[in-house]
Biopython code that builds the backbone (N, CA, C, O; Angstrom):
import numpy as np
from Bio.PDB.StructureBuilder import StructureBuilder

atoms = [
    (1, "UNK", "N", (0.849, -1.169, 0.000)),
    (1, "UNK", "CA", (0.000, 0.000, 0.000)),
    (1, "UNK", "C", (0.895, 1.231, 0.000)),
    (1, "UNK", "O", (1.754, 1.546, 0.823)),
    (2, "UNK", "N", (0.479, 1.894, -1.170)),
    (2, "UNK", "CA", (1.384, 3.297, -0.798)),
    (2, "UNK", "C", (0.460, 4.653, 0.235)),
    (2, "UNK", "O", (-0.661, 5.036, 0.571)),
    (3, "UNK", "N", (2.022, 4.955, 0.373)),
    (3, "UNK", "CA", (1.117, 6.268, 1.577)),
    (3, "UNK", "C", (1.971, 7.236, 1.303)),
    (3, "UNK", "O", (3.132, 6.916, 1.047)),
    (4, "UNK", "N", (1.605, 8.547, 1.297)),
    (4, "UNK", "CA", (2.223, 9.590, 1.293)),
    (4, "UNK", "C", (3.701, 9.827, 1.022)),
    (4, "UNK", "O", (4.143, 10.296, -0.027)),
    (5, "UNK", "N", (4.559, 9.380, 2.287)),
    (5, "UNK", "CA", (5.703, 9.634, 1.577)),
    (5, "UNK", "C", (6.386, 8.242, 1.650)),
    (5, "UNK", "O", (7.476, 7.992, 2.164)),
    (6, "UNK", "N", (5.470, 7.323, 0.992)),
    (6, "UNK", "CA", (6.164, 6.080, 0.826)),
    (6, "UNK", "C", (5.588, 4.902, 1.019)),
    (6, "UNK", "O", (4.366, 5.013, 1.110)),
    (7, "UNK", "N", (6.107, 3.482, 1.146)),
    (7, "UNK", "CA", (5.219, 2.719, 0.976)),
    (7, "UNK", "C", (5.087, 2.104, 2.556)),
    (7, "UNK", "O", (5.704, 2.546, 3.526)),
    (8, "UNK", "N", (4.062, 0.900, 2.567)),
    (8, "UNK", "CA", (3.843, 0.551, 3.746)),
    (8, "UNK", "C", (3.704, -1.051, 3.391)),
    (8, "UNK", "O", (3.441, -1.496, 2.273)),
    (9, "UNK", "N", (3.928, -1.792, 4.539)),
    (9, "UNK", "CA", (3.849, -3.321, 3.627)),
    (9, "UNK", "C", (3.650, -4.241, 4.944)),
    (9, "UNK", "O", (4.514, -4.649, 5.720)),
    (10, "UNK", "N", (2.357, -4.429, 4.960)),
    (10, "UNK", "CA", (1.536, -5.133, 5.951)),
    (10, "UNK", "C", (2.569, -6.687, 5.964)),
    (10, "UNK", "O", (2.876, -7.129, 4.856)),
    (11, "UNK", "N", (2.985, -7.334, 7.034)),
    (11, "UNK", "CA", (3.351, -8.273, 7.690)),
    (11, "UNK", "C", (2.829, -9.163, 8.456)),
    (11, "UNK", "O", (3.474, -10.076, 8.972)),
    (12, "UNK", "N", (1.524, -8.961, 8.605)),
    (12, "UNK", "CA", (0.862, -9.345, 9.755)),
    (12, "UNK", "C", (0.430, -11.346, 9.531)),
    (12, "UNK", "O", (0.184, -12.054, 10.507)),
    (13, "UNK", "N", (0.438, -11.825, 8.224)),
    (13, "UNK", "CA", (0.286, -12.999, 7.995)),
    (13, "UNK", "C", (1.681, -13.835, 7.216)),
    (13, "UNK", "O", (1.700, -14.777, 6.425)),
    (14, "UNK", "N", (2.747, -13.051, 7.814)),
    (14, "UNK", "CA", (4.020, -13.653, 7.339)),
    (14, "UNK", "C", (4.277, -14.670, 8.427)),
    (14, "UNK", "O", (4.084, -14.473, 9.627)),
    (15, "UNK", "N", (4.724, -15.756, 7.885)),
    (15, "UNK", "CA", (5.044, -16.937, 9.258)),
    (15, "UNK", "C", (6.643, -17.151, 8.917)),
    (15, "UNK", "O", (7.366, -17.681, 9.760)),
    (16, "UNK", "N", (7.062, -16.801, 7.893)),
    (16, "UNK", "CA", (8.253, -17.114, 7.648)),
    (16, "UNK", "C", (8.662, -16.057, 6.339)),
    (16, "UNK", "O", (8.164, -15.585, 5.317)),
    (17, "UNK", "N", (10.174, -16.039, 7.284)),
    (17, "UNK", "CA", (11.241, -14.963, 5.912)),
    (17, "UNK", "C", (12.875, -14.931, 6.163)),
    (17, "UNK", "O", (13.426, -14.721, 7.244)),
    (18, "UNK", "N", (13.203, -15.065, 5.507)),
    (18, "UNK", "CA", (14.742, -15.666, 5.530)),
    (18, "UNK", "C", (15.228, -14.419, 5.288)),
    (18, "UNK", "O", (14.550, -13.403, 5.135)),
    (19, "UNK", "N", (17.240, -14.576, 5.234)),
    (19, "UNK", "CA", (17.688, -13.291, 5.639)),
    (19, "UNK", "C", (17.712, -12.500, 3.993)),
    (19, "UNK", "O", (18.032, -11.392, 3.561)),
    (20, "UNK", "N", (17.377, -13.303, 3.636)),
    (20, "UNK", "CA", (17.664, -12.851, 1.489)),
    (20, "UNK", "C", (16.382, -11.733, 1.344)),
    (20, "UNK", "O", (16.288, -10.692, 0.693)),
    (21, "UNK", "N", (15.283, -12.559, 2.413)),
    (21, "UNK", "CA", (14.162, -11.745, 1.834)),
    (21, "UNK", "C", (13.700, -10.548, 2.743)),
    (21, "UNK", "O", (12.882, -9.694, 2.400)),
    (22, "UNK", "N", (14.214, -10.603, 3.705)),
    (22, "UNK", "CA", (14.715, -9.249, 5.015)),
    (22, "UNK", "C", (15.758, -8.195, 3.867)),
    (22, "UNK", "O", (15.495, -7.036, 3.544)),
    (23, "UNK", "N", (16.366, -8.612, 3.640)),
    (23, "UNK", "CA", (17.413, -7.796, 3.195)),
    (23, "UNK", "C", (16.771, -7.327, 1.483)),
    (23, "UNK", "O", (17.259, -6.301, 1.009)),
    (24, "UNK", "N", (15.897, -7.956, 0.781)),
    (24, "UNK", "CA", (15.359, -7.211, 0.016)),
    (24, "UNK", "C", (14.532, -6.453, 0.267)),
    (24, "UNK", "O", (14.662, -5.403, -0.362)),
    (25, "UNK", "N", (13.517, -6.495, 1.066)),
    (25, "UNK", "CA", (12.891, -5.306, 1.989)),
    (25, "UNK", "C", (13.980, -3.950, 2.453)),
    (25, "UNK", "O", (13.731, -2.788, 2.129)),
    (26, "UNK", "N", (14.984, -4.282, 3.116)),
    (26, "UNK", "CA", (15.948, -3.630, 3.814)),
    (26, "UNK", "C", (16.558, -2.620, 2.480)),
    (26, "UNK", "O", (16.703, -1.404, 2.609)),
    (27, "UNK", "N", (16.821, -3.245, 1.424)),
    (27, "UNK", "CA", (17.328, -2.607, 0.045)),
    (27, "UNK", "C", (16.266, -1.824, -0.411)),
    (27, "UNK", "O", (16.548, -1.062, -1.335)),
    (28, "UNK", "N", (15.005, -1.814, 0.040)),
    (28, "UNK", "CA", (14.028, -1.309, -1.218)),
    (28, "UNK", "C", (14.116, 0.015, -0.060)),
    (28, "UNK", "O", (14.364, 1.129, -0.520)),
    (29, "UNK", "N", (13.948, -0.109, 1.149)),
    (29, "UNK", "CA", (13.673, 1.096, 1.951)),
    (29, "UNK", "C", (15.055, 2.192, 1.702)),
    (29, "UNK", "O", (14.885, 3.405, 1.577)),
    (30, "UNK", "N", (16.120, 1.681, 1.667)),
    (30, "UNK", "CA", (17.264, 2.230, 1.359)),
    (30, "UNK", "C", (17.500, 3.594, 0.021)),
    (30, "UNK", "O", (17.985, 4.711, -0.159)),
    (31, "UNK", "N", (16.423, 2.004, -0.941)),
    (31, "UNK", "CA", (16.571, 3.250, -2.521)),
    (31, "UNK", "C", (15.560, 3.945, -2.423)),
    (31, "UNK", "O", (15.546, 4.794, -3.314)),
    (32, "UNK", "N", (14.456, 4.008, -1.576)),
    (32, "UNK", "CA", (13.391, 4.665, -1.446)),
    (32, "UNK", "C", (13.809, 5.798, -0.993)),
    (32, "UNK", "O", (13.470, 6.817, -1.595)),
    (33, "UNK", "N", (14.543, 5.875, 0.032)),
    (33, "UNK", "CA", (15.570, 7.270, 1.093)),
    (33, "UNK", "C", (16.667, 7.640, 0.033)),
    (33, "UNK", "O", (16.866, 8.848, -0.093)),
    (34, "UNK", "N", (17.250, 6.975, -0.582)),
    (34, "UNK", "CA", (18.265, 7.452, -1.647)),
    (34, "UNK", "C", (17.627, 8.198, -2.523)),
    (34, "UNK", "O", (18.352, 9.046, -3.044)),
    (35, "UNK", "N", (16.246, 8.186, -2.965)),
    (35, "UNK", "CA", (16.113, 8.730, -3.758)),
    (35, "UNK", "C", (15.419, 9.911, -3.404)),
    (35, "UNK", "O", (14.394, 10.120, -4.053)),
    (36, "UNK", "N", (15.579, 10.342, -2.948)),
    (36, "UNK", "CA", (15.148, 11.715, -2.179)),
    (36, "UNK", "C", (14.193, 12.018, -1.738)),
    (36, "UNK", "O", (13.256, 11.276, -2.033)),
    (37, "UNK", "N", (13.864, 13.225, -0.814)),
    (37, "UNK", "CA", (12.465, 13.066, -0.064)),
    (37, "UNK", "C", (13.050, 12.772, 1.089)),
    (37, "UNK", "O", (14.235, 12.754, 1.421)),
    (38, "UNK", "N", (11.308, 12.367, 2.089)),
    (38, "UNK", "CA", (11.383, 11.810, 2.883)),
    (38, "UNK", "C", (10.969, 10.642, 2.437)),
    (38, "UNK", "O", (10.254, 10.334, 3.391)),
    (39, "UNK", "N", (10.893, 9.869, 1.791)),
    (39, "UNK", "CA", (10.701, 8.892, 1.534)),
    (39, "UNK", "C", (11.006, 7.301, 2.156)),
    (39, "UNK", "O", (12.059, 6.773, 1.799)),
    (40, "UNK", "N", (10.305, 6.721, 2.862)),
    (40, "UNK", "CA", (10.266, 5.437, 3.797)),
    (40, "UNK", "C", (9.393, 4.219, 3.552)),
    (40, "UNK", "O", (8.388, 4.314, 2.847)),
    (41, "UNK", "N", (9.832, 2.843, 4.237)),
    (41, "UNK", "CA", (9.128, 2.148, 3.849)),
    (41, "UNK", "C", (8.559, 1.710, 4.841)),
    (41, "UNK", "O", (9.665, 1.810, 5.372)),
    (42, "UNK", "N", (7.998, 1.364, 5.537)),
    (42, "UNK", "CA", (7.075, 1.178, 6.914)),
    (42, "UNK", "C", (7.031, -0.397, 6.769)),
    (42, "UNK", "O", (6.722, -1.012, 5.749)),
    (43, "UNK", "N", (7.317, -0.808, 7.715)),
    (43, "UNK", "CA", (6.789, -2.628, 8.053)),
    (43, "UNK", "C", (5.672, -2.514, 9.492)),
    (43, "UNK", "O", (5.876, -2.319, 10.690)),
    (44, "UNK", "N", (4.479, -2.736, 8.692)),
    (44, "UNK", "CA", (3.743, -2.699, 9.955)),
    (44, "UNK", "C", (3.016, -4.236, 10.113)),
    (44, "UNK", "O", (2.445, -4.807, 9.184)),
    (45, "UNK", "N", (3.125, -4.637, 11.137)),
    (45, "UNK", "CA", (2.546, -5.332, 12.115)),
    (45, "UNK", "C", (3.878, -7.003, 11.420)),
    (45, "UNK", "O", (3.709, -8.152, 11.011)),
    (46, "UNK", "N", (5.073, -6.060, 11.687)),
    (46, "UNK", "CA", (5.882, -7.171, 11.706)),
    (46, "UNK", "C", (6.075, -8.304, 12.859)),
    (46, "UNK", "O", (6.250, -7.881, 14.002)),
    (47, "UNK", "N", (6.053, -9.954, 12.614)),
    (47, "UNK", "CA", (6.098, -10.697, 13.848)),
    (47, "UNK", "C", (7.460, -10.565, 14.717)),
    (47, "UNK", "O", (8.516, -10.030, 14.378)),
    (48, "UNK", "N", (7.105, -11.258, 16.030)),
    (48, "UNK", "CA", (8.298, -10.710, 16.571)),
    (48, "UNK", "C", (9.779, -11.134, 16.005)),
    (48, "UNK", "O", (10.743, -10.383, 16.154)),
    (49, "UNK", "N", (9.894, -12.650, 15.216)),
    (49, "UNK", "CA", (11.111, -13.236, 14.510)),
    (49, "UNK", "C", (11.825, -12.227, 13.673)),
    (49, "UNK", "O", (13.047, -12.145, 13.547)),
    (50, "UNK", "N", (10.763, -11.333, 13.019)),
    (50, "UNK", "CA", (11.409, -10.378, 11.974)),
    (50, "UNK", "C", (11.781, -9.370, 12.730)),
    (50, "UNK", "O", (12.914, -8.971, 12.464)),
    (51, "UNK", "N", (11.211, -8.784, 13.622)),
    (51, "UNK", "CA", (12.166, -7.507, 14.721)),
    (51, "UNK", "C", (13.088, -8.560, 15.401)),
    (51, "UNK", "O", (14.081, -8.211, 16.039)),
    (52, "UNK", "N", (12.856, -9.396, 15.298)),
    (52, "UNK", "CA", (14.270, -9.468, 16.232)),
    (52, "UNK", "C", (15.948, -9.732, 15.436)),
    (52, "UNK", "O", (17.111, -9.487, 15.754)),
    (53, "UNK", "N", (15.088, -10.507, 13.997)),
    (53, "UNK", "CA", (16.274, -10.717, 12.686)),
    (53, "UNK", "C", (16.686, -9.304, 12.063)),
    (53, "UNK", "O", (17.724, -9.212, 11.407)),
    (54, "UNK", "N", (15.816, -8.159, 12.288)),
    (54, "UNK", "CA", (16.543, -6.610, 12.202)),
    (54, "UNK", "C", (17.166, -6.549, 13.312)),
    (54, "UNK", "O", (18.250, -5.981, 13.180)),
    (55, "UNK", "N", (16.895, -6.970, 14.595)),
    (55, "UNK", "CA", (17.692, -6.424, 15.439)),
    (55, "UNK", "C", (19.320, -6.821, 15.741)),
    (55, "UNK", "O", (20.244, -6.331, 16.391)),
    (56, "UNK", "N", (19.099, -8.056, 14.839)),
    (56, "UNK", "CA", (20.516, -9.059, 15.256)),
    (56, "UNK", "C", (21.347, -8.580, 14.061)),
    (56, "UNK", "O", (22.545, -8.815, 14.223)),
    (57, "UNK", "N", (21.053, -7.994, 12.941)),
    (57, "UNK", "CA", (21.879, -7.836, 11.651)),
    (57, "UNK", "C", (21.978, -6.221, 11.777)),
    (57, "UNK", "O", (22.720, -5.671, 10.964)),
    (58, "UNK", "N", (21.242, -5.347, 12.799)),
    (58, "UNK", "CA", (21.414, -4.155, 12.428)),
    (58, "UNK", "C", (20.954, -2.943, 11.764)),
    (58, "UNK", "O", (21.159, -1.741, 11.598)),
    (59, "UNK", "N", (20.158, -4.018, 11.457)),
    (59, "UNK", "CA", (19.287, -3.482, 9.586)),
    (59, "UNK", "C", (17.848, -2.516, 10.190)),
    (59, "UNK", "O", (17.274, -1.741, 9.426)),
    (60, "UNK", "N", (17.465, -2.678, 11.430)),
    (60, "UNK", "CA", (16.985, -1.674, 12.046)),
    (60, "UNK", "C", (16.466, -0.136, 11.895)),
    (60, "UNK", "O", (15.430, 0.530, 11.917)),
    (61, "UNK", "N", (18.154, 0.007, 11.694)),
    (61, "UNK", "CA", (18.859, 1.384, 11.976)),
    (61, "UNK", "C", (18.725, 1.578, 10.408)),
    (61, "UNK", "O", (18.778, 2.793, 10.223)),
    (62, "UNK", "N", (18.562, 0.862, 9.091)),
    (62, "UNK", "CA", (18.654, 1.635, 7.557)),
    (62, "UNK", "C", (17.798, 2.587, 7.385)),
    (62, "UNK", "O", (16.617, 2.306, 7.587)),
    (63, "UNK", "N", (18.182, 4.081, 6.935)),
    (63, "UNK", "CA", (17.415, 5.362, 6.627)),
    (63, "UNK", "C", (16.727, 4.604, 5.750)),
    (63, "UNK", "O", (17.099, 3.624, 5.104)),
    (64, "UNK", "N", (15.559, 5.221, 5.798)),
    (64, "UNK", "CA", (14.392, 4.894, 4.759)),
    (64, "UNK", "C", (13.060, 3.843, 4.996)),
    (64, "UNK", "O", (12.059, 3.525, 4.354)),
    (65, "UNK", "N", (13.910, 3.373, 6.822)),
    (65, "UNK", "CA", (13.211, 2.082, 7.045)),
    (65, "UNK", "C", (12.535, 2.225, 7.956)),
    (65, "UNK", "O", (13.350, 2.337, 8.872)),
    (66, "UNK", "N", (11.355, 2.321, 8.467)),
    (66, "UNK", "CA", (10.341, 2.166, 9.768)),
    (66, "UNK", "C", (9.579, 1.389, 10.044)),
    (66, "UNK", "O", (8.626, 1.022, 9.357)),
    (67, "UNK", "N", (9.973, 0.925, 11.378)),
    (67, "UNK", "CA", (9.305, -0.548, 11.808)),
    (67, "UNK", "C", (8.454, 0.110, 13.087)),
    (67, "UNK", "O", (8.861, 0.558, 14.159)),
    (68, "UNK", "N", (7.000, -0.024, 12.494)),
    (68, "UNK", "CA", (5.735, 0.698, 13.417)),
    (68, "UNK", "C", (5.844, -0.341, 14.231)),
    (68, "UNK", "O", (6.151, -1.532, 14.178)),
    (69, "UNK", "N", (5.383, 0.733, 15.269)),
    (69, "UNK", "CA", (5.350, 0.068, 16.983)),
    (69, "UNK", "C", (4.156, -1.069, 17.221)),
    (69, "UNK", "O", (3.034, -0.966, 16.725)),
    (70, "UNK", "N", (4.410, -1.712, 17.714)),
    (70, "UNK", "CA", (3.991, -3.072, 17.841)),
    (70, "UNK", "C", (2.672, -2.405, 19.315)),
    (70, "UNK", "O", (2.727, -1.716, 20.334)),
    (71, "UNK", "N", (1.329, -3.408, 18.282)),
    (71, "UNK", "CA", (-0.005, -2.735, 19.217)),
    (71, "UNK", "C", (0.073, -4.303, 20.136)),
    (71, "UNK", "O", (0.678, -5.312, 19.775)),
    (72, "UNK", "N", (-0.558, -4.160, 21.123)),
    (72, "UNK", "CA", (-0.983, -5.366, 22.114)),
    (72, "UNK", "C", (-2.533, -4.837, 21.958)),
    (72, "UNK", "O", (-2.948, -3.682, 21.873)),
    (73, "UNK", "N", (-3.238, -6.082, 21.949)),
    (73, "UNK", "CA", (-4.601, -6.196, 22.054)),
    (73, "UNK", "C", (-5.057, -6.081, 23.685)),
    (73, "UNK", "O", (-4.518, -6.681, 24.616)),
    (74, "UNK", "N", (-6.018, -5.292, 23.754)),
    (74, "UNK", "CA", (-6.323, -5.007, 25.074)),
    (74, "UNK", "C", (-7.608, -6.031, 25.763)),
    (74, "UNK", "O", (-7.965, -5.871, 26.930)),
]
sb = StructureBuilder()
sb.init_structure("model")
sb.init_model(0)
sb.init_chain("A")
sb.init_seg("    ")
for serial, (resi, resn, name, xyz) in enumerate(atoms, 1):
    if name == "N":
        sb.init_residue(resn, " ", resi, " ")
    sb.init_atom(name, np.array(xyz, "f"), 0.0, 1.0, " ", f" {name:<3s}", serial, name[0])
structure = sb.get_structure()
């Protein structure tokens, strides 16, 4: 889904993703910020395996990349 200044890419029924396909996500948010703007790619309602496989490689921290805050059901 695109949004304003960039895209957004629902996660919420991913059960599995390896580091090839993290890191093509990780690349697209990159050329998205490279290419000027504010331009970002949002991972929303990523499971916890995938925040934690950004957290162990780093990939976190790539300009262009935003990983929306994780809701708890009340």
């Amino acid at each position: 889904m695109a949004s304003g200044r960039g895209f957004c890419v629902d996660l919420s029924g991913l059960t599995f993703i390896d580091v090839g396909g993290l890191r093509a996500l990780v690349s697209a948010a990159a050329a998205l910020h490279d290419g000027g703007g504010d331009h970002v790619l949002t991972l929303r309602s990523a499971p916890p395996h995938v925040r934690r496989l950004l957290q162990l490689t780093g990939w976190y921290q790539t300009p262009g990349l935003h990983l929306q805050a994780q809701t708890h059901p009340g």
